[in-house]
Backbone as JSON, one array per atom type, in Angstrom:
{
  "sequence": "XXXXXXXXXXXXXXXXXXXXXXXXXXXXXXXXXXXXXXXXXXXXXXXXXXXXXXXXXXXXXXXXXXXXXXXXXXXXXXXXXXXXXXXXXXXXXXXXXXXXXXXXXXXXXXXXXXXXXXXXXXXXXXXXXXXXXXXXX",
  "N": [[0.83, -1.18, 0.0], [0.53, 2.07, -1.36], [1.08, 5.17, 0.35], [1.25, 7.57, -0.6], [1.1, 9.81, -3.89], [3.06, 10.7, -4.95], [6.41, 11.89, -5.21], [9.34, 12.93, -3.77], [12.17, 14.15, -4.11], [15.69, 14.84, -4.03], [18.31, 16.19, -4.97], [22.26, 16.51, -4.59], [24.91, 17.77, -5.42], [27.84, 15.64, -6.01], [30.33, 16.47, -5.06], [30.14, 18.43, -3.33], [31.31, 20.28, 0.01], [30.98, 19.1, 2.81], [29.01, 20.58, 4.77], [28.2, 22.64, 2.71], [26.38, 20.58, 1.11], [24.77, 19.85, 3.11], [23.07, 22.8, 3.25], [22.41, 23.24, 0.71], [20.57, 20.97, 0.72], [19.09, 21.78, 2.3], [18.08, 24.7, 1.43], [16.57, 23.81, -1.03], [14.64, 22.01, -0.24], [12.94, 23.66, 1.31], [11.84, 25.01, -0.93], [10.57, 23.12, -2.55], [8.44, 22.28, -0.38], [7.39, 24.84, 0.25], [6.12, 25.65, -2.15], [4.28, 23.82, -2.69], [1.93, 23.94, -0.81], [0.21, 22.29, 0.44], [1.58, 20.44, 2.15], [3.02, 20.19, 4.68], [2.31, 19.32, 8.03], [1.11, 18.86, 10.67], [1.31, 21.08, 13.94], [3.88, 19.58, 16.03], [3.55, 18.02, 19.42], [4.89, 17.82, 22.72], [4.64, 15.33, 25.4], [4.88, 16.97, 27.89], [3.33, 19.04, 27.06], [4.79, 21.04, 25.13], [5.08, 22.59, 21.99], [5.7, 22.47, 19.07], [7.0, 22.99, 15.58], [5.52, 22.66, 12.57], [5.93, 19.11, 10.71], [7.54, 17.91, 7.42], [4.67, 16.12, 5.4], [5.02, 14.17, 3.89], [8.22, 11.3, 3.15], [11.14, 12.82, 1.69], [13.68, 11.55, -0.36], [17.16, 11.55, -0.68], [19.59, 12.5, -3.08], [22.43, 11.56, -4.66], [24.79, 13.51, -7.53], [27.11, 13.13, -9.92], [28.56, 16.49, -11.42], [27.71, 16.49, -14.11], [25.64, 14.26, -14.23], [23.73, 15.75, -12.44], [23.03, 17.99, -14.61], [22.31, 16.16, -16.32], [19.65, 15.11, -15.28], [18.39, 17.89, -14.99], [18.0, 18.21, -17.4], [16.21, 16.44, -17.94], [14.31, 16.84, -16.45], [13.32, 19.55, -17.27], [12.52, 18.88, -19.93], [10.31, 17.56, -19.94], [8.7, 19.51, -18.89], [8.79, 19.84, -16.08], [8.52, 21.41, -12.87], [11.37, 22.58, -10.67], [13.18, 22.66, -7.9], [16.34, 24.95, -7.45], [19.54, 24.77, -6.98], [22.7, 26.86, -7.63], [25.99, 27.04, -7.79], [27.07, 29.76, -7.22], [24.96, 31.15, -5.33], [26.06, 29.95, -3.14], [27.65, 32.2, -2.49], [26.36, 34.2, -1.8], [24.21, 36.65, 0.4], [21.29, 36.23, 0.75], [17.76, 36.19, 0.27], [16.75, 37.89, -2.45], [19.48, 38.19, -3.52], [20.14, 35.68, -4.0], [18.61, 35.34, -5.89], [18.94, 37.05, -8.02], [21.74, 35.67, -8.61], [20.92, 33.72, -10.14], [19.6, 34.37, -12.03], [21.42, 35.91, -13.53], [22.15, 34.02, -14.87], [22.87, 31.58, -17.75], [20.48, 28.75, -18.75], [22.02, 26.46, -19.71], [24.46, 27.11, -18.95], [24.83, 27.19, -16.09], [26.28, 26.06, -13.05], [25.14, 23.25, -11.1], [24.35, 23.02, -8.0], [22.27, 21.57, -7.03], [19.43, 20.02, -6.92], [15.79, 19.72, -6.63], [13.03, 18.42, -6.65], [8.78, 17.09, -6.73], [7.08, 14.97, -7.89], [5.25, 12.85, -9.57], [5.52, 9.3, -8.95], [6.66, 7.3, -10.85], [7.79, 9.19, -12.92], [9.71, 11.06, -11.57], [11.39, 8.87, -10.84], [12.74, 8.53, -13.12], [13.25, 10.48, -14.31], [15.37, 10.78, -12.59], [16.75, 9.12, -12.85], [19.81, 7.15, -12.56], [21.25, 9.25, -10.52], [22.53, 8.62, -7.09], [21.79, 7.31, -3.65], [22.11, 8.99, -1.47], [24.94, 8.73, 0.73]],
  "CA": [[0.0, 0.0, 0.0], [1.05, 3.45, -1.04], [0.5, 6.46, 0.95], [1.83, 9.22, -1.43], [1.4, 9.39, -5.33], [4.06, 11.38, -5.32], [7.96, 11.19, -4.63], [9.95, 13.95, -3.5], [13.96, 14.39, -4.9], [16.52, 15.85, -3.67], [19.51, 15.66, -5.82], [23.22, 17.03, -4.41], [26.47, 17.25, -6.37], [28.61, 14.48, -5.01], [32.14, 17.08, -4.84], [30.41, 19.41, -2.67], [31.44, 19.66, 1.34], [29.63, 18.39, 4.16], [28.2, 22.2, 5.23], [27.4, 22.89, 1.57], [25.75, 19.53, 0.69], [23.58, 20.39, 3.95], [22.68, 23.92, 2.93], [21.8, 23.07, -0.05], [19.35, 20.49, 1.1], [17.82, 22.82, 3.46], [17.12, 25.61, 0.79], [15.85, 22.67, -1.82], [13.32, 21.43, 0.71], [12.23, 24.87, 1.03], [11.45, 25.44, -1.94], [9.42, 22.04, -2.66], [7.29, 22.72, 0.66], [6.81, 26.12, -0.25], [5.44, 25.81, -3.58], [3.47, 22.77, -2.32], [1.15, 24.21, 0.44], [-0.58, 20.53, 1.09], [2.61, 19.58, 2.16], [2.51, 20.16, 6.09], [1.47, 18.44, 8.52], [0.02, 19.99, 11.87], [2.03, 21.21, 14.74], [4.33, 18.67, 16.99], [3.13, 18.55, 21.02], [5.46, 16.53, 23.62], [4.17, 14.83, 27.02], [4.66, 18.49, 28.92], [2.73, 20.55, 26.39], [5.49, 21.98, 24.27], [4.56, 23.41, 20.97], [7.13, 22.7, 17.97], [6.85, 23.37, 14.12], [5.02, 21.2, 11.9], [7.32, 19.11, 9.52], [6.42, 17.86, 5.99], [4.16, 15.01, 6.21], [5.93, 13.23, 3.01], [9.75, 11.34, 3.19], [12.16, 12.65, 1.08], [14.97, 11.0, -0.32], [18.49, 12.73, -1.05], [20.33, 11.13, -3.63], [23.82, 12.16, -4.95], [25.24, 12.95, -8.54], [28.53, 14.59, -10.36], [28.04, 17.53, -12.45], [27.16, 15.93, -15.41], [24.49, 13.84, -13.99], [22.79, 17.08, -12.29], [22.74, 18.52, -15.89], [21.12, 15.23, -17.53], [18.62, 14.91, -14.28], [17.76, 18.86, -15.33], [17.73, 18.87, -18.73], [14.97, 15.59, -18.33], [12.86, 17.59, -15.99], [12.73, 20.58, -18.26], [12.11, 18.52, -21.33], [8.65, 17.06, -19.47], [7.68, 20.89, -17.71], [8.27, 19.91, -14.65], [9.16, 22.51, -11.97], [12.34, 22.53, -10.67], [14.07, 23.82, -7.04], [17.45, 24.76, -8.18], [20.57, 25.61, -6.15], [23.37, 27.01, -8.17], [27.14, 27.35, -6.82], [26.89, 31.28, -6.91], [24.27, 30.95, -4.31], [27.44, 29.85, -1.92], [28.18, 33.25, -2.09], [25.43, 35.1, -1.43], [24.16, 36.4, 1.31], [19.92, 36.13, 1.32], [17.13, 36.0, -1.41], [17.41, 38.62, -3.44], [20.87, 37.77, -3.78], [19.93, 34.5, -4.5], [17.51, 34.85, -7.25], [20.12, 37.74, -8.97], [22.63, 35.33, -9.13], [20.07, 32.92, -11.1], [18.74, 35.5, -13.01], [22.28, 35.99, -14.56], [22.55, 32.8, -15.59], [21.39, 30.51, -18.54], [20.48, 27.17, -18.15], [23.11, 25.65, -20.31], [25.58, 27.08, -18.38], [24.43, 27.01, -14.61], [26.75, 25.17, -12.55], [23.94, 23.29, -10.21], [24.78, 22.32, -6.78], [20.99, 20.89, -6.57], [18.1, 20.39, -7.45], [14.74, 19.51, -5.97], [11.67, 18.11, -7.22], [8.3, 16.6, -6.42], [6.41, 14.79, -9.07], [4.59, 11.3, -9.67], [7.1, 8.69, -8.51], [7.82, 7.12, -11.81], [8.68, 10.36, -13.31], [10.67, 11.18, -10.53], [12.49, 7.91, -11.32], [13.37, 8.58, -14.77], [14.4, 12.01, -13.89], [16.15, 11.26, -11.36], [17.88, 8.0, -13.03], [21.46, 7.49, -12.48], [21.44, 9.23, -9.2], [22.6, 7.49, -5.92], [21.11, 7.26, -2.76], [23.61, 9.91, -0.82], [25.63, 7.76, 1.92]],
  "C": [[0.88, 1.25, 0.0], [0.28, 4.23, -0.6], [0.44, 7.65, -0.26], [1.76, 8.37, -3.06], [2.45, 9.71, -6.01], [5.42, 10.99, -4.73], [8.79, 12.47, -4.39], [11.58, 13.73, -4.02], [14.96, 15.28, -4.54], [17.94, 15.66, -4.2], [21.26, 16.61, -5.87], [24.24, 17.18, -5.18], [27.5, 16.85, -5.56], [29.92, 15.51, -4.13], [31.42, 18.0, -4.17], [31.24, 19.51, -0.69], [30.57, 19.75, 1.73], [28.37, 19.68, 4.28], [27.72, 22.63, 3.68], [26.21, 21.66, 1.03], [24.44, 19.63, 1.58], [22.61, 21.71, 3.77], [22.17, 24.07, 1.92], [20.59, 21.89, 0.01], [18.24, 21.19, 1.64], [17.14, 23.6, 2.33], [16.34, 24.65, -0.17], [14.61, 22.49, -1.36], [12.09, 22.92, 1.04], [11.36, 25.47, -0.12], [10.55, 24.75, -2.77], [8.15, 22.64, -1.52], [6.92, 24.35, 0.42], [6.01, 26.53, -1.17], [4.3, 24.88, -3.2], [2.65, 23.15, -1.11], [0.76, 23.04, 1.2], [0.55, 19.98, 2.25], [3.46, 19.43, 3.97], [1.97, 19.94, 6.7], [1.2, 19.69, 9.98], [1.66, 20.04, 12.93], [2.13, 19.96, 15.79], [4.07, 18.94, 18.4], [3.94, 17.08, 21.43], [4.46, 16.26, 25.22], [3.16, 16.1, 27.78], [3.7, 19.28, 27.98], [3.15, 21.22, 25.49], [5.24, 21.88, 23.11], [5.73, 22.93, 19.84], [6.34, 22.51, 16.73], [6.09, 22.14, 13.5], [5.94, 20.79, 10.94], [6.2, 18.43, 8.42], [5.39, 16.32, 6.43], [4.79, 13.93, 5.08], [7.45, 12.98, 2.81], [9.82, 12.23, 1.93], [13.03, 11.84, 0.87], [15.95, 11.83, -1.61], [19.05, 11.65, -1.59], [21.79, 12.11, -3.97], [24.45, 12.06, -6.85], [26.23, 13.95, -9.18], [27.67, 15.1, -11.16], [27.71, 16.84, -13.52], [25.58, 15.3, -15.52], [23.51, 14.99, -13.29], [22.3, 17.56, -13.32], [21.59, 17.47, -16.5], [19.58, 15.24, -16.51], [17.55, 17.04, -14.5], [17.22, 19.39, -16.5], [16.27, 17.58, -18.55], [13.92, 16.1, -17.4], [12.33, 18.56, -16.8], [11.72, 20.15, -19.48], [10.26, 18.42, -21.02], [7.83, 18.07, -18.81], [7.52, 20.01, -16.44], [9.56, 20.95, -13.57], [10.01, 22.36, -11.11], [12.95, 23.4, -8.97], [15.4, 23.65, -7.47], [18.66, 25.26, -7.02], [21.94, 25.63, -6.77], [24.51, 27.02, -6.98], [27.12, 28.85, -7.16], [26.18, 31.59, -6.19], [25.54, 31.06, -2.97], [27.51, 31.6, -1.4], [27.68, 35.02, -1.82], [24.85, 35.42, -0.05], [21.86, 36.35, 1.7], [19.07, 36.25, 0.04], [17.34, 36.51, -2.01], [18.46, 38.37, -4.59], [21.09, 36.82, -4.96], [18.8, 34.29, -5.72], [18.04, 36.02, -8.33], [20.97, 37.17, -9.63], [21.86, 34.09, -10.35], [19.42, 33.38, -12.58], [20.19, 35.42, -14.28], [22.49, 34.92, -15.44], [21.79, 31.98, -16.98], [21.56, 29.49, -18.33], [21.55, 26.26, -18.45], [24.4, 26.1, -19.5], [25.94, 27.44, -17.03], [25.16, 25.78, -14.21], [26.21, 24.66, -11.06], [24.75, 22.64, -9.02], [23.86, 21.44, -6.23], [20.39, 20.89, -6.83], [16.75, 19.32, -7.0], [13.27, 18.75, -6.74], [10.39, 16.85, -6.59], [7.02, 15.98, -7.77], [5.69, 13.51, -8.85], [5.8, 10.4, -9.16], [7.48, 8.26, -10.06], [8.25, 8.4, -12.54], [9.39, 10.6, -12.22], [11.96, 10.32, -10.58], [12.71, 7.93, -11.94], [13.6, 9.96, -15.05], [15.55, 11.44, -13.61], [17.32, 9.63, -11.93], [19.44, 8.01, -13.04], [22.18, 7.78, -11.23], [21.6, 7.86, -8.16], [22.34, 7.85, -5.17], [22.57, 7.76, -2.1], [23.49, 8.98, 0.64], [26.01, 8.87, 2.86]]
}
């Protein structure tokens, strides 16, 4: 039995470091749940009473792939229109949105060097995006 029709993606570039590979997950995920309103679940309560954030209510899974494979995993989402979180390496060096959607702006697609990229779609599309990728260790 599936729960979800959908599959969430989170796709790193293998050569980044630890603190970038994380940072770029974080904004990714952001940017799926953001666009996706449904995609929250209700606020967490412990024992005592305490109050904490709601998280998504669907896994993710983070996979891993060199530059090359980021490119083929973006050029086969584009081809099919499907919508895309993106996290370039000029991002690194920004410091807040704006920033971050300037340094995107400059860019064209063919020659965006991606550090990530996000997506939530049907699962087999998702899997034939996302083919090639590996399940980040």
């Amino acid at each position: 039995m599936t729960l979800f029709d959908t599959k969430i993606a989170i796709v790193v570039r293998d050569d980044l470091a630890g603190w970038q590979k994380l940072n770029v997950t974080a904004f990714l995920t952001s940017g799926i749940i953001g666009k996706s309103g449904d995609l929250l679940g209700e606020d967490y309560e412990d024992a005592a009473g305490n109050r904490y954030n709601p998280l998504a209510i669907q896994p993710m899974i983070v996979l891993s792939a060199d530059a090359s494979g980021l490119r083929k995993i973006y050029q086969r989402a584009m081809g099919r229109g499907v919508r895309l979180s993106l996290y370039i390496d000029e991002m690194f060096a920004t410091g807040h949105d704006a920033a971050n959607r300037a340094a995107v702006k400059q860019q064209q697609p063919e020659e965006m060097a991606f550090a990530g990229i996000a997506l939530r779609e049907e699962k087999k599309i998702v899997d034939k995006i996302t083919k090639g990728a590996k399940l980040h260790a």
